[in-house]
VOKOL-800990 format. One record per residue (C-alpha): x, y, z. Coordinates in pm, whole numbers, plus 50000, padded with zeros to 5 digits. Layout:
BEGIN
XYZ;...
This chain:
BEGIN
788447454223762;791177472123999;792617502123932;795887501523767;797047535723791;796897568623726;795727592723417;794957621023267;792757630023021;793877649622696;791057663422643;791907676322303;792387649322138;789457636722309;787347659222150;789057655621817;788197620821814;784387622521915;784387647821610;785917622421384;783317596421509;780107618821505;780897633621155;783167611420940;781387574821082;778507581920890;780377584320527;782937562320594;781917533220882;784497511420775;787007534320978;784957535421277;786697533221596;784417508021781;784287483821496;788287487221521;788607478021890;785467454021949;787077421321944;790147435422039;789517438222411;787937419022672;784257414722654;783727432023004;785567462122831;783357460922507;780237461022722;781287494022884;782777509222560;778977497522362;777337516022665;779087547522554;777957544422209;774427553222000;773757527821725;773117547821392;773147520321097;774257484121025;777747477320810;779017442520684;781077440420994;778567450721264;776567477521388;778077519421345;777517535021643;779017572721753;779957585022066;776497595022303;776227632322342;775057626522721;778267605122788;780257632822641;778607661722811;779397636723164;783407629223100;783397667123026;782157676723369;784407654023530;787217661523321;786707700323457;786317686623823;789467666823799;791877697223597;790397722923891;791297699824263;794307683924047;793477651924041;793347621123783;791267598923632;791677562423775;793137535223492;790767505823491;792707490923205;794947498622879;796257482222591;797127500522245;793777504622146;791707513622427;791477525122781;788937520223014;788667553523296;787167558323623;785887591823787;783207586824057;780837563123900;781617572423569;783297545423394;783657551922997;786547536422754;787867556522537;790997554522264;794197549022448;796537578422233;793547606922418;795037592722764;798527602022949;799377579623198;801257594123520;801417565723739;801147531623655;800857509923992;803487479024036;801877443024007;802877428524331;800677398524330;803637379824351;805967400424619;805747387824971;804497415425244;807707413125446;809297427325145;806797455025061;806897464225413;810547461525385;810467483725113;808277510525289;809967513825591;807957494725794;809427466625921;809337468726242;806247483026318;802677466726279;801417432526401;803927408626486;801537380026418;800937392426093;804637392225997;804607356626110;801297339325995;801657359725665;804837361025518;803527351125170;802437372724846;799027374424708;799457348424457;800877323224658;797977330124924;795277326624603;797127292324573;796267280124911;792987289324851;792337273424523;793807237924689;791777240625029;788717246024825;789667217324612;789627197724907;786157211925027;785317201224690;786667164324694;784757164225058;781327177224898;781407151724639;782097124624873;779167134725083;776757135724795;777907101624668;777047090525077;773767107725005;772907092524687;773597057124854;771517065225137;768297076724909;768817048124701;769257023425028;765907037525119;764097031224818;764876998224859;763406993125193;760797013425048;759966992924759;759986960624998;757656972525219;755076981124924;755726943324749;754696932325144;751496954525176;750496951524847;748116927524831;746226935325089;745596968825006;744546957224674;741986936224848;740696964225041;740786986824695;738276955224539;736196958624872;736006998124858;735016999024530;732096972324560;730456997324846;731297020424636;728947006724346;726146998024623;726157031924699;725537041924352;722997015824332;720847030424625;721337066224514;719847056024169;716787037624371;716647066024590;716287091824268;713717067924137;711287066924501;711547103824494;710937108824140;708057086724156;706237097924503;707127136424365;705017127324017;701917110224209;701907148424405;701847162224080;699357142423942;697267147624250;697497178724177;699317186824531;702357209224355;700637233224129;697857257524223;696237270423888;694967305223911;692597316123704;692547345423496;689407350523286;686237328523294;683157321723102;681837291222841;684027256322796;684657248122497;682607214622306;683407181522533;684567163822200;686877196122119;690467180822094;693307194222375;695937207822216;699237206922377;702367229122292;705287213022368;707727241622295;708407265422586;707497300522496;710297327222665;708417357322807;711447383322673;711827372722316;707327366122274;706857402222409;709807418122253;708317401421926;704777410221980;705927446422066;707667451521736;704827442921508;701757454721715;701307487821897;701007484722262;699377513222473;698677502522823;700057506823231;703777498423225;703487483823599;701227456823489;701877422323586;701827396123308;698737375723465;696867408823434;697997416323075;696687383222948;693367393023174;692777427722959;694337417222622;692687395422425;695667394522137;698157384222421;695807353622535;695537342422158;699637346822115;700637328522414;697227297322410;696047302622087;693787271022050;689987269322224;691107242622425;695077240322499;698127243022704;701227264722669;704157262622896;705997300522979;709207308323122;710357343123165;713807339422979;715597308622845;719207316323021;719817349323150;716877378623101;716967401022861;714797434722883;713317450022585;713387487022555;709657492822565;709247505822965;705977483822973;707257452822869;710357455323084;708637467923431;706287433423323;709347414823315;711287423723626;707687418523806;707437382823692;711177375523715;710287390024097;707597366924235;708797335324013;711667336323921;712887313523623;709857289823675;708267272423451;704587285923390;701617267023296;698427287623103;695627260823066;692577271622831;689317261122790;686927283722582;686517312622789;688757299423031;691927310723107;694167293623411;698027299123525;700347280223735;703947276123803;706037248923888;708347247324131;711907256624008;713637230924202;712337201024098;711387210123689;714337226823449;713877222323089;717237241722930;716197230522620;712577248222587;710677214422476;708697195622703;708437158822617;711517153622385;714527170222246;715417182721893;717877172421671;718817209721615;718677242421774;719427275621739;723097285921941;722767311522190;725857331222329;725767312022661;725177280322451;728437287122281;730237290322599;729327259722781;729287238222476;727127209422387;724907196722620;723417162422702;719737149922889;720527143223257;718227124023448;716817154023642;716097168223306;714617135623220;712317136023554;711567170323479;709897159323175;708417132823344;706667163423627;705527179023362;703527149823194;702327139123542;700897175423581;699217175823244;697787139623267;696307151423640;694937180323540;693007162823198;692157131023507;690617153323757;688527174223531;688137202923684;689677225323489;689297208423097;686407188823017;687027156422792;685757129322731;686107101023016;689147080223037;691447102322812;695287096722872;697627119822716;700227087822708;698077069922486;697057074122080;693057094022104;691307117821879;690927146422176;694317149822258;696667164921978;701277177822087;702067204121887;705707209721846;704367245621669;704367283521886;701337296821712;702907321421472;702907315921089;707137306620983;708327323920649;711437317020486;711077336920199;714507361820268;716667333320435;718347338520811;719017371220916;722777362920947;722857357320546;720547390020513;723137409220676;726557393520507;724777395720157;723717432220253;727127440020408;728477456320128;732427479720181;731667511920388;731827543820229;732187573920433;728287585020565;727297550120595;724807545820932;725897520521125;724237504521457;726847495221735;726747462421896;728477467022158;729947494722354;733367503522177;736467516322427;740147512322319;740837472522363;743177483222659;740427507522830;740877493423136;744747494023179;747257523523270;748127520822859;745577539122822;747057570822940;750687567622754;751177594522497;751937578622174;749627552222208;746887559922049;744727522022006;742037522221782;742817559021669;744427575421349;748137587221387;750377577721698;749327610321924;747067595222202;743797607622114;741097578322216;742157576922572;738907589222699;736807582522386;733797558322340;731077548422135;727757538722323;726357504022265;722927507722050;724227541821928;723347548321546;726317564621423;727767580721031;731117563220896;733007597420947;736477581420776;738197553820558;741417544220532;742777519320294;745507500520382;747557479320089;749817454920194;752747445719984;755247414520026;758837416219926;760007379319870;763567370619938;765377340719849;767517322720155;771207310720087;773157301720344;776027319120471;779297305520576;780797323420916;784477322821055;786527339021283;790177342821256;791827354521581;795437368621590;797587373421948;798937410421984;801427432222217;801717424522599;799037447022740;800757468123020;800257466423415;798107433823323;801147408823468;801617388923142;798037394022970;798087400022597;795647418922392;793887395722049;791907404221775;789117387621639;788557388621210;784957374421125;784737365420735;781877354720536;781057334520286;778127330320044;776987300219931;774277283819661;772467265719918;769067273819910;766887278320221;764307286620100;761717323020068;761707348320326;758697375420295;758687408620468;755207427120453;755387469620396;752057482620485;751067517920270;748367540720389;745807557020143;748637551119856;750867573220038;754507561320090;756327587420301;754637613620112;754487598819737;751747583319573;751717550019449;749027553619266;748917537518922;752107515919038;753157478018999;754237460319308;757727463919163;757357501819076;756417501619461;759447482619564;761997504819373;760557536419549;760507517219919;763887509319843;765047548519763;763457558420065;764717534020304;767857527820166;767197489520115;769987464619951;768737436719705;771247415319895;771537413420303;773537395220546;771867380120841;775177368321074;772987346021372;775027338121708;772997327921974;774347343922276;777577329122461;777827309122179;780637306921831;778217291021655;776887305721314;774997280121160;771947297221117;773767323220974;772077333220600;771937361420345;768807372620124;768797378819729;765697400019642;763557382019423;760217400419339;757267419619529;753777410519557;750117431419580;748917408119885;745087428819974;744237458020120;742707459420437;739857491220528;740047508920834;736867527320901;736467551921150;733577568321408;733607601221556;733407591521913;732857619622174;736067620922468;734417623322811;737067650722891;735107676022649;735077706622631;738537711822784;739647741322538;736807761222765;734997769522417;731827755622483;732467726722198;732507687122237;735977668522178;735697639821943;738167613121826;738307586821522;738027553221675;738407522721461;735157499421469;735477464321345;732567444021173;731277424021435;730787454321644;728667468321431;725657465021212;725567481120881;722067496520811;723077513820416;721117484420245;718477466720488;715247479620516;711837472820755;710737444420557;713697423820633;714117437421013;710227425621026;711027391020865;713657386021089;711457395321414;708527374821321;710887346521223;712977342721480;715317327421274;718777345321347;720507318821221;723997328021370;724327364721381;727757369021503;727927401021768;731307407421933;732907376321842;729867355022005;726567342021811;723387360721929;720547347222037;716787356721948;716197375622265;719507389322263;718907403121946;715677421821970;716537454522149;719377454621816;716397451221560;714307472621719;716767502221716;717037493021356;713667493221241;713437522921402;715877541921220;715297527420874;711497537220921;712457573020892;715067568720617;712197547920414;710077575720475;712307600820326;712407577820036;709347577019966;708947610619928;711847609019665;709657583119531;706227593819525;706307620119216;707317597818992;706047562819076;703267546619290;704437526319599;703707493819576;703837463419859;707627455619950;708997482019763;711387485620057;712687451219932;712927463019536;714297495819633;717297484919859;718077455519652;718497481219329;720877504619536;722807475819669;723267460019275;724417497019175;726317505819483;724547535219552;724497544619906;722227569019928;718647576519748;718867611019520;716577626519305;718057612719012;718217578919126;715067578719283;713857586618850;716237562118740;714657533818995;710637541818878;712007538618529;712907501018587;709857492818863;706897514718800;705657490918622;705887460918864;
């Protein structure tokens, strides 16, 4: 806007009315000033006067807003600026109701009867600038040419514009219509040129594409020559050199050869065989000499007198169990071969390795000579989804049957009878799908061990992390802002440097119960209109007139339909009262004291730049519902900036663990953890939002076992004076806690159990 004129501020009345807005607004919003003038002045106006203004509530007519200490405290600076140098405030605009004020770049609207105008500039849009220099004095002086060319008023120049740019206009649209002919001129031409070319490119397409399938044709032979002069070197005997390990007598001629078909994986058989047996021995020894000094290990991996066993070091990615020796073992083999596959070939006292070269043979599925219907998912299974044979996974196979049926040809390393063929039905040769360790499925999968077992927290519960546990938004500058505090208790940020170490046994420190309540509305809609009435002639504005716009509503029977707004109530506490003992109404009533909530609401939607109120509704309360309540449990997790109050004492914060992050260890005991190890059967364990694999989950069951071996040990000193231990009463004992909900073993309930199973 231009300036206008003149003003000065009274300043008052000025602070009379900010007064009258702060105080009386907030009893009495229907005589608030802004709702007054809103509609009454132009929209750039409003937008200056709503800047001014702090929002405070919601009335029928629109939002009550007062008068923004910090715009006050500014006009009142430049107010004392202006009265000391004599000088005004610059008039942007007035009209009866309002007055929009310039002083610097303060610009502020305030109520026209606080302003005093001293000088209200002429409109001379319309006087010529002879005239006004006329007027002036100045007739004579200044550029002639000016006079000359010139001689015409500000309107009457904005009139020449607006007709020489109606020409441009006319001139643009002709050249786009010239443009438009010429593109579609061209796609003509275009279009006739492709009708004229298009069958012989189409011929040369059909010729292209017959080369093409040639070429597919000879890659296919080509797979096939290699695949077949690459099996005759393996049957030779030309691509695996077998090493052996221990020697002495063969086993009978007549003896059948026992072949394993599955692959065993290094990390999850030594992981296994570690949990269940003790292991003393060099932790820089290399698998081939482990199987040399340990007779156990040879009878684990080839446990038949004459057989073969296929080994790979890891089925995807390696895993490393925590015992030192197995893991140095691993990283050895995974040094000098890699993710080969290995091939231990017994015979009696005989004991031979090779590997094959991991090139030519990859077997993701771990079985050599077919594939099964199922299989257990692993996390990187999840991720790339279900798979399907390829035909290097076929020829793989293929390898692999040409090595075997060399090595039982030759006869230099098994002795058989003459003529045996592993391809064809005989007594002396005998595929095992099986791994050589006795299945049980007594307890089920551990997955339905643990959600059976999984019974609600209570505060002192040990739990085993899954993963390591950092605010969701650890790695963002979030982090760091003050009232965010993710995963914590309270808004103060008190996690930012908190975390909870994967593997890390940890106590439930705190609970908090959450109950969520839903207040149901009923939808009618509501009928908008505006009424708009002309006012006064709004001075120095050449002709403009001031308007006022009325909005009126109207509530109708036609339903909508429900709306449902969710409260959420901590530990039964709703800002400060307890709930406890209430209905969901009860609960409503006291939401609606404390929040000053109306059984009936108006919802007036415009979209923006729009006079459309069709969506416009209004909400009769209808009735509240108990929905669930959701537990929060919390860890005390150390803050790597500890010890900061200089007091020689760690810093610790609640963070919030969820239950895939953890596993709860209140009701499983060793019996199941050493089910679940010998068994191998996971069965879809679920850790961080991903299903575990076998090997994955060994260093997590080991950690257990570990634990629960002490606690068991503990209760069995409960135990002993009043009962004798029996096999599996790990399985009895945690079973009766879980049935009673006791999380913890006393004396008393350690009587109360030998009452009920002394006798078993």
């Amino acid at each position: 806007m231009n300036v206008i004129g003149k003003a000065t501020l009274n300043w008052e009345k000025y602070t009379e009315y900010v007064q009258r807005e702060t105080i009386n607004v907030k009893k009495h919003p229907e005589d608030s000033w802004y709702l007054d003038i809103r509609y009454k002045v132009p929209h750039e106006v409003e937008s200056i006067v709503w800047s001014c203004m702090r929002k405070i509530g919601e009335f029928k007519n629109g939002p009550i807003a007062i008068p923004k200490k910090e715009i006050v405290e500014e006009i009142k600076k430049h107010q004392q600026y202006l009265t000391s140098m004599n000088l005004y405030w610059d008039l942007m605009f007035y009209n009866s109701d309002a007055a929009e004020i310039r002083s610097g770049e303060l610009v502020v609207v305030v109520p026209s009867y606080v302003i005093e105008k001293v000088m209200e500039f002429e409109n001379v849009d319309d006087i010529p600038v002879n005239e006004l220099r006329y007027r002036i004095g100045a007739a004579d002086s200044g550029s002639h040419e000016v006079a000359q060319k010139y001689d015409l008023s500000r309107n009457q120049m904005k009139n020449k514009i607006s007709a020489t740019q109606e020409k441009i206009n006319k001139k643009q649209a002709e050249l786009e219509q010239l443009e438009k002919e010429k593109k579609e001129e061209l796609e003509r031409f275009r279009l006739e040129l492709e009708k004229k070319y298009q069958s012989k490119m189409d011929l040369m397409n059909e010729k292209q594409e017959e080369l093409k399938q040639q070429m597919e044709v000879l890659n296919r032979q080509m797979f096939l020559l290699n695949t077949e002069i690459y099996s005759i070197r393996c049957f030779m005997g030309e691509t695996v050199d077998f090493i052996p390990l221990t020697t002495g007598a063969y086993s009978k001629v007549t003896d059948p050869l026992v072949v394993y078909q599955k692959i065993r994986y290094l990390d999850e058989e030594l992981g296994k065989w570690i949990s269940i047996y003790d292991v003393e021995g060099d932790d820089t020894a290399l698998f081939e000499d482990m199987l040399k000094s340990r007779p156990d290990l040879r009878d684990m991996f080839v446990p038949g007198n004459k057989c073969i066993s296929l080994v790979r070091v890891a089925h995807n990615k390696i895993r490393y169990c925590e015992s030192k020796q197995i893991a140095n073992t691993l990283k050895k083999y995974y040094v000098y071969h890699a993710n080969k596959v290995g091939i231990l070939v017994r015979d009696g006292e005989n004991l031979w390795i090779g590997w094959t070269d991991q090139d030519r043979i990859d077997i993701p599925d771990g079985n050599v000579f077919y594939r099964p219907e199922t299989k257990e998912s692993s996390i990187e299974d999840s991720k790339g989804g279900q798979r399907t044979s390829t035909k290097e996974e076929t020829a793989s196979r293929y390898f692999i049957f040409s090595i075997l049926q060399g090595l039982i040809h030759n006869g230099k390393l098994l002795h058989l009878p003459e003529d045996v063929q592993i391809s064809k039905p005989n007594p002396y040769i005998v595929l095992s799908m099986a791994d050589g360790w006795l299945e049980d499925d007594r307890y089920g999968t551990f997955s339905s061990i643990v959600e059976r077992t999984s019974a609600p927290l209570q505060k002192g519960d040990m739990l085993l992390t899954t993963l390591s546990i950092k605010r969701d938004d650890a790695y963002s500058d979030k982090k760091y802002r003050a009232w965010d505090n993710d995963r914590g208790r309270g808004s103060y940020n008190r996690t930012y440097d908190a975390s909870i170490p994967n593997r890390s046994i940890e106590p439930v420190n705190l609970i908090d119960r959450e109950k969520i309540y839903e207040i149901i509305y009923k939808k009618y809609k509501l009928i908008v209109t505006e009424e708009s009435s002309e006012g006064k002639f709004i001075d120095g504005t050449n002709g403009a007139k001031s308007y006022t716009i009325t909005r009126h509503t109207q509530r109708t029977q036609e339903y909508l339909g429900l709306e449902r707004n969710e409260i959420h109530i901590t530990n039964d506490k709703l800002d400060g009262h307890s709930i406890k003992g209430m209905t969901p109404e009860e609960v409503y009533q006291l939401y609606k004291k404390r929040y000053y909530i109306q059984d009936v609401n108006e919802q007036v939607v415009q979209p923006a730049f729009s006079n459309n109120y069709d969506s416009s509704y209004y909400t009769v309360y209808d009735h509240t519902e108990y929905v669930r309540e959701i537990r929060h449990n919390y860890i005390s997790a150390q803050k790597s900036d500890t010890n900061f109050r200089g007091d020689g004492k760690d810093a610790y914060a609640n963070m919030e663990v969820f239950s895939d992050e953890y596993l709860n260890l209140t009701f499983l005991n060793s019996v199941y953890l050493l089910y679940a190890i010998q068994n191998r059967n996971i069965g879809g364990w679920v850790r961080g939002g991903q299903v575990v694999s076998y090997a994955d989950s060994i260093p997590y069951l080991n950690k257990a076992l570990e634990y629960i071996r002490k606690r068991e040990k503990d209760e069995a000193e409960l135990l002993k004076p009043y009962m004798d231990l029996y096999d599996d009463w790990q399985v009895d004992l945690s079973e009766w806690r879980l049935a009673h909900n006791y999380h913890r073993l006393t004396d008393t309930r350690a009587q109360k159990f030998a009452r009920e199973f002394k006798k078993k």
